[in-house]
N, C-alpha and C positions, 0 to 999 in steps of 0.2 A: 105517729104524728106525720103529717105531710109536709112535703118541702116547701111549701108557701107560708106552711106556719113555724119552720125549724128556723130558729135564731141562728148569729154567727155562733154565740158560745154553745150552742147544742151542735154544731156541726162541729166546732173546733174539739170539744168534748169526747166526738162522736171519732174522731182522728185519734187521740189519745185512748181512747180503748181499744182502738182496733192495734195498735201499738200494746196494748199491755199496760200501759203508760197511768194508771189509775193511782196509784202515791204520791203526795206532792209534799215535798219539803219548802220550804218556805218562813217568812216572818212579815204577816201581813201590814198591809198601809192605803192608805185613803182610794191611791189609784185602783188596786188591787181587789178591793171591796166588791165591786160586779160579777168580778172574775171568779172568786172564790162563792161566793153566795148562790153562783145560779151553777154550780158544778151537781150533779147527781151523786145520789147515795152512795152508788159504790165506789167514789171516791174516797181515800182516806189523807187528812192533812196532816203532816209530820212539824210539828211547830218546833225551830229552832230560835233562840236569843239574839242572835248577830248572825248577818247573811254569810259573814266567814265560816262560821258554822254550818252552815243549814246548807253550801253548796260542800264542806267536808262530810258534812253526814249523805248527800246524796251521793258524791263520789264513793263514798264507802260501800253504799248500796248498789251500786254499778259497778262496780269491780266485785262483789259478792255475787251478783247475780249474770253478770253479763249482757245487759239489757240496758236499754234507754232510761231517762230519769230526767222527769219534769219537776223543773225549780222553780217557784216565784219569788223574785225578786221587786223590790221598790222602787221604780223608777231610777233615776241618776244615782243618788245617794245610797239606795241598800245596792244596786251595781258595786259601786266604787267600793263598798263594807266587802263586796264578794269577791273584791280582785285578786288577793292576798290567793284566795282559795283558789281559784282561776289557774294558774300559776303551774298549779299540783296537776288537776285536771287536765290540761294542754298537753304538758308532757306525758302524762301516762296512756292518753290517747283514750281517753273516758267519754261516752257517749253521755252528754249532758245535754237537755234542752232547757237554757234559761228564759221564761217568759217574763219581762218584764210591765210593770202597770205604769201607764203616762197619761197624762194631762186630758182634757176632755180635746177633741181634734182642731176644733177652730181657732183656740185657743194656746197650742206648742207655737205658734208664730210668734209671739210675742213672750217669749218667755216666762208665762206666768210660774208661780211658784210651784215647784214639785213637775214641773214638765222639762223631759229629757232632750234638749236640745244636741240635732244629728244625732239622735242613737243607734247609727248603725255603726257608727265610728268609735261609741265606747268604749269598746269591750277590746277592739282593736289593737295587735293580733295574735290575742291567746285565744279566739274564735275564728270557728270554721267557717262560717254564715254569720253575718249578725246582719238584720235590718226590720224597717217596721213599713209595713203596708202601704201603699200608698193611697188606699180604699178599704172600707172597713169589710166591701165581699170580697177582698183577698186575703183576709186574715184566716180561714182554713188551711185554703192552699199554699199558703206562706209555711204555717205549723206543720202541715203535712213536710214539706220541701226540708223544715228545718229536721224534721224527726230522720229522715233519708237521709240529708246529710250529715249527722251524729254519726249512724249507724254504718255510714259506706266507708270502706276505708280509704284512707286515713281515718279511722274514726278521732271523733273529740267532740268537746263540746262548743255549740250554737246558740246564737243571741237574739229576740224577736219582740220588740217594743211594741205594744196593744195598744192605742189611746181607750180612756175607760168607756167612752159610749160608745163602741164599733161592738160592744158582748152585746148589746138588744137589737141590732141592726136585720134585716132578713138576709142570710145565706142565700147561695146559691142554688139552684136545683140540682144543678150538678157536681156539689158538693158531695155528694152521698155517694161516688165514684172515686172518693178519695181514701174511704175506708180499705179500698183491695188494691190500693196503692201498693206497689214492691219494688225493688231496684236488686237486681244481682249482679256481682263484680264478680265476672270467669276469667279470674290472674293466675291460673298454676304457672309450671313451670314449664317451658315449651321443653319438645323434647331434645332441640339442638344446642339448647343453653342449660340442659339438664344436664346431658353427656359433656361440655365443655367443664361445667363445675364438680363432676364425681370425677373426671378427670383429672383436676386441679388439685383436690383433695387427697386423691388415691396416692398421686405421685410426691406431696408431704412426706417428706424424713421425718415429721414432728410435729404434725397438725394440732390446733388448739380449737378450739369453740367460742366462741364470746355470746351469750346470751341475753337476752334485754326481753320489758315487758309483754312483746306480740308475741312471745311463745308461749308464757303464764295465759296471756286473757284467752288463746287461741285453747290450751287444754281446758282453760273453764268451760268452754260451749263442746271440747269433744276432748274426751281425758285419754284419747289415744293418741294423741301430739306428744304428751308427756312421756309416753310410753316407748314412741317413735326419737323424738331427741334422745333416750337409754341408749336406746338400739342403735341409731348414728355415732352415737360417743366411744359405745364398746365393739363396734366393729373398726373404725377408725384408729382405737386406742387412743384417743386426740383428752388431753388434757380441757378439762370445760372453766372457763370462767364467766362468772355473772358480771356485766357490763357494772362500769362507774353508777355508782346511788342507786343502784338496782331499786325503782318502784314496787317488784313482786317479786316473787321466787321461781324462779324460770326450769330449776331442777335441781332433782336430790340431794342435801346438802351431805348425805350420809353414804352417797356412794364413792367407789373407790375413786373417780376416773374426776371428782371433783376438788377443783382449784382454787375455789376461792373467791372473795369480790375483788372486781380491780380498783385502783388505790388511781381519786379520778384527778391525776396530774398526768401533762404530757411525758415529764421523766419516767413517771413511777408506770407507764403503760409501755412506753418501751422498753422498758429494764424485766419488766415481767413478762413480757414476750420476745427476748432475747433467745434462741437457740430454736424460737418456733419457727419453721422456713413454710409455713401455710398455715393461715389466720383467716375464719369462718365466722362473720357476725350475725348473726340469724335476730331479726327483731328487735334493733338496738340501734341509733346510732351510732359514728365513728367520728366522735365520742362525747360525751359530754365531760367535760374535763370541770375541774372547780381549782383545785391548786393549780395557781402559775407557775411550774419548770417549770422555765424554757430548755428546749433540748429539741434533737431531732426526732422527730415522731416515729419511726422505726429506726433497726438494727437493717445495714444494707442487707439485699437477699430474701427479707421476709413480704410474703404474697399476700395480700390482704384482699376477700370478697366479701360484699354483703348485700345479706339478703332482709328487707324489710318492705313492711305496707305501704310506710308514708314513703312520699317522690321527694318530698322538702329533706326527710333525712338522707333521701340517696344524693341530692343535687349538692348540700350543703357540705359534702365531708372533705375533707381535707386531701385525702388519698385511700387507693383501692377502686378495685370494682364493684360499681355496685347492680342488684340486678330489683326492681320492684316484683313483685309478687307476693299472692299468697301463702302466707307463711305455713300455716297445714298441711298444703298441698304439696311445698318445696319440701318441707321436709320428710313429707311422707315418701316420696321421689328420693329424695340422696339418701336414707335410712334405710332403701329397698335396693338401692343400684351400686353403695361404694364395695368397696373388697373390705373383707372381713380379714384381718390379718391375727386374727385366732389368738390376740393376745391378750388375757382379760386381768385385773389389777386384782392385789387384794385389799382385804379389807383398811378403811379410814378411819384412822381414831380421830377424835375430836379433841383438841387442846384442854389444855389445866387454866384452871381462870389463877390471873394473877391475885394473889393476897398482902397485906398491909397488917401491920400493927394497930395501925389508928385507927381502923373501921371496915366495915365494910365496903366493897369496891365491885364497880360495876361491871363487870365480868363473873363476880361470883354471886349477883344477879342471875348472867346468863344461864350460868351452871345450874342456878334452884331451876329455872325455866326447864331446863333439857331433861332435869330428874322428872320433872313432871307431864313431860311431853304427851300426847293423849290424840286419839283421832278425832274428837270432836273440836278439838282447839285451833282456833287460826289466829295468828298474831300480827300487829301493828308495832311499828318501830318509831320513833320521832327520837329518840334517845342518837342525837348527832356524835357525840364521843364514842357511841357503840357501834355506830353505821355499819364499821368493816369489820367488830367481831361478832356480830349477831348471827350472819349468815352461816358462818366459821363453827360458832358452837352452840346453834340451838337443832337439833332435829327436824328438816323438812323434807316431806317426802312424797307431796301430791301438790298439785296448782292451786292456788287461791287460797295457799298457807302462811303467804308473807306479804306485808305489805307496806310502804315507806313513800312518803313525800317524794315525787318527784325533781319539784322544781327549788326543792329546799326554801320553801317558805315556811314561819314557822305558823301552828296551828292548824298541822295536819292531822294527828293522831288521837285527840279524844273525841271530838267530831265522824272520822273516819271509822274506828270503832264502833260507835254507837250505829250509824250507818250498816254497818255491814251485820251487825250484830240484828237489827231490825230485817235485813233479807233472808239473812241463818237464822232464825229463834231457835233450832236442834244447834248452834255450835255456841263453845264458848267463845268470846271474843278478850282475848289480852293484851292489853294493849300499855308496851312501855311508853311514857311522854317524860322530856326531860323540866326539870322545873321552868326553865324560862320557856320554853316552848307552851305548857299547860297553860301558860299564862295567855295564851292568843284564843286557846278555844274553851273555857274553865266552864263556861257557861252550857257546853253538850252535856255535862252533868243534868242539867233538869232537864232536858229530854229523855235520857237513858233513867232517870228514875221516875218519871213520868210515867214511860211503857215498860219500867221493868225489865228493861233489856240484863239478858245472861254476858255480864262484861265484870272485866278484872280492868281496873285500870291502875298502873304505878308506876307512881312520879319517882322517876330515879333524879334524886335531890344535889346537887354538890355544890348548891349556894351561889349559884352565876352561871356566866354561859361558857361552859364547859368547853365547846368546840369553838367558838372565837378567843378564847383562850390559850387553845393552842396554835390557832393561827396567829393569833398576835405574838407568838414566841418564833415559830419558822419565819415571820417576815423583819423580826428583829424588833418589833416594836412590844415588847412588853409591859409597858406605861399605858395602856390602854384605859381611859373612864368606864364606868359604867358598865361593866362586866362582872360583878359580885352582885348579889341578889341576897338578902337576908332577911327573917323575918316573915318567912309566908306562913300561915298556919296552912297549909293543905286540906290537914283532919276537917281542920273547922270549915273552912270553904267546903268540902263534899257536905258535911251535914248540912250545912246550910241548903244546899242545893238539894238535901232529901236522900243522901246517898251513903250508908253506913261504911266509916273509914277508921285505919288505925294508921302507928307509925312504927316503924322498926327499925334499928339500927346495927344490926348483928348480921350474920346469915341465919343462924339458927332462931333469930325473931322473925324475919322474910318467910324463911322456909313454912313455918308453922303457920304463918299467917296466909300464905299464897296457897297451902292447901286448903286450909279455912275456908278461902274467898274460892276456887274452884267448886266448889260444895254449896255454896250460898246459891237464893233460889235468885236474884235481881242482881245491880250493881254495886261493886266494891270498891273501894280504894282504899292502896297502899302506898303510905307516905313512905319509902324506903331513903335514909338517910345514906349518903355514900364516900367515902375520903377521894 
């Protein structure tokens, strides 16, 4: 086809394939209609029930694969359905391109119904980019810009409002210059701020590690980071901990030299880096805290450096140095240059799950989990009361093993699953959700049985919301409403949804059933009841 006859949505089209960008998650609507109808065949449309969904299943998909991921969204209304999701995404630094469908263009001036008034403002500021065209022949080069800016880092995701008549409009000729569009970011590590920091480390009585999501997404696209962060820990001897809400699994959870997740209050981050006199944040910020201590943010004496992509987590922190860079490269640099101090640990047991008279309990969940540990398994967490024992006792031991809500919204984890499970079809996908939580995305059930996806999903149950429960007890307020949950049939909601489920309330019913579902050809659910 030639360029006098290439429409914008054949060139916009024509920008997403040269991207990879050919999946589209979505829940379509009126605006939307053009956009989807004139895409070509090798497209394929992933239909999600609620846009909170349908941007956790595309986050899933992008953190499994490590690659960009175009969403359609509904104009104003399915936006605001997707903000919840939004949330997760921003923080984990997920290359999403949300494209949304608006109003026919003459017509957003006046507010007619279903047109997104200022939609570049929406989405505002859990978006890298958001805006809409100001002509419908910049609507390639708009998507191009938006897809760059996903991908560059900071990555995250970007917002781009279409009015629905600018898809028949005629593109530009020199739109077809947009397909070999690239952007490279050369951030190593200079070599005089290299030697400044093996410097800093070398000279540590007790150096620690703190790790966060850029080093997980960083071994997905080259799994010798993974290998490189071993190699920094055990020559250092530096005790490793995985940052507050760890979003991914950043490393080993089975080797010696590992610590733990930190416990995301300002007390509980200085008491656990108490006797560390050199403190290393590689790809995290500093910090994201959730319980309010108050307390002083260190122990005097202790050195705090960090090294991450985004400029916002370096400018925002509270204290320390920080240095931007990229994280592959830094770490390949301080993994190659510090002194080996020839001290190596041995081996880490993994704790006993707590047990109960009254039932089973959610730790000896984790435990069924760890027995059955497997290299095609990757797991999903949303289970808020287990946050800080999951890491502790389930086995991980490669990147893009773990994965959890960043931003703690809830209706990250059966969504996310299903998501990732659609990039892996060779893994299984496990994904614990706690009852109140399944309740924000119930509805990714009929897409994971729709396609079949190889997914274990279990509602770890305990009748309410488990972790506002215990916050309402540390803040003194234990009279809290609305915190008991009773009465969900689970079972029945998956079948409903197409999805073969049972319930168990034992270990020994869990266990037998979680092998079952392992071994099942599509998706499962397991109601697992919990004291």
């Amino acid at each position: 086809m030639n360029n006098e006859e290439t429409t914008v949505l054949q060139a916009s089209a024509n920008v997403f394939r040269a991207h990879g960008m050919t999946t589209v998650f979505g829940n379509p609507g009126s605006n939307e209609l053009p956009f989807l109808a004139g895409l070509g065949g090798d497209f394929t449309f992933v239909l999600g029930l609620h846009e909170q969904v349908v941007v956790g299943m595309a986050e899933g998909y992008a953190r499994a694969t490590g690659q960009p991921v175009l969403v359609n969204l509904h104009a104003a209304s399915g936006t605001g359905n997707a903000m919840g999701a939004l949330t997760n995404a921003h923080y984990s630094h997920v290359p999403l391109v949300l494209l949304a469908g608006q109003q026919v263009r003459r017509t957003v001036g006046q507010e007619t119904m279903l047109a997104n008034a200022d939609a570049g403002m929406l989405t505002y500021p859990l978006t890298k980019y958001a805006h809409e065209p100001l002509s419908a022949t910049d609507v390639p080069r708009a998507l191009s810009q938006a897809v760059l800016e996903a991908t560059t880092h900071p990555q995250g995701p970007v917002y781009v409002s279409v009015p629905l008549d600018d898809w028949a409009q005629p593109a530009l000729p020199d739109d077809d210059l947009l397909t070999s569009r690239s952007v490279t970011v050369a951030g190593g590590l200079p070599a005089d701020l290299a030697d400044e920091l093996v410097n800093a480390v070398d000279q540590g009585r007790d150096p620690a590690l703190i790790l966060g999501p850029q080093v997980d997404a960083a071994a997905i696209k080259d799994p010798e980071v993974y290998s490189q962060v071993v190699r920094l820990a055990e020559r250092l001897n530096a005790t490793v901990y995985v940052a507050p809400s760890p979003p991914r699994g950043p490393f080993p959870t089975t080797h010696p030299n590992f610590g733990g997740v930190m416990v995301p209050g300002i007390d509980s981050v200085r008491r656990r880096l108490s006797g560390h006199d050199t403190v290393l944040v590689i790809g995290a910020p500093v910090f994201r805290y959730h319980r309010w201590e108050p307390s002083n943010y260190l122990d005097p004496g202790t050195q705090v450096w960090q090294l991450t992509q985004d400029p916002s987590e370096a400018t925002r922190a509270p204290f320390g140095r920080a240095v931007v860079a990229d994280i592959a490269a830094a770490v390949a640099v301080l993994a190659e240059n510090v002194q080996d101090r020839g001290v190596r640990r041995s081996a880490r047991e993994l704790p006993a799950a707590a047990t109960s008279p009254h039932g089973m309990t959610g730790t000896e969940i984790l435990e069924v989990l760890n027995e059955q540990v497997r290299d095609d398994v990757v797991y999903v967490n949303e289970t808020t009361t287990l946050d800080l024992d999951y890491l502790e006792r389930v086995a991980m031991d490669r990147p893009g093993m773990y994965h959890f809500p960043a931003s703690g919204g809830l209706g990250f984890g059966l969504p996310a699953a299903v998501g990732i499970a659609l990039a892996k079809p060779d893994a299984t996908v496990v994904a614990t959700v706690g009852d109140g939580s399944a309740n924000y995305g119930i509805s990714a059930l009929y897409t994971a049985a729709q396609h079949g996806t190889r997914t274990v999903f279990i509602i770890v149950n305990n009748s309410g919301y488990g972790a506002l429960a215990g916050f309402a007890e540390r803040m003194g307020v234990p009279d809290v409403p609305g915190l008991t949950l009773g009465g969900i049939n689970f079972v029945s909601l998956a079948e409903g949804y197409g999805v073969q489920a049972t319930r168990t309330t034992t270990r020994e019913q869990f266990a037998a059933a979680y092998r079952k579902a392992l071994e099942a050809e599509g998706p499962v659910l397991i109601e697992a009841r919990v004291v």
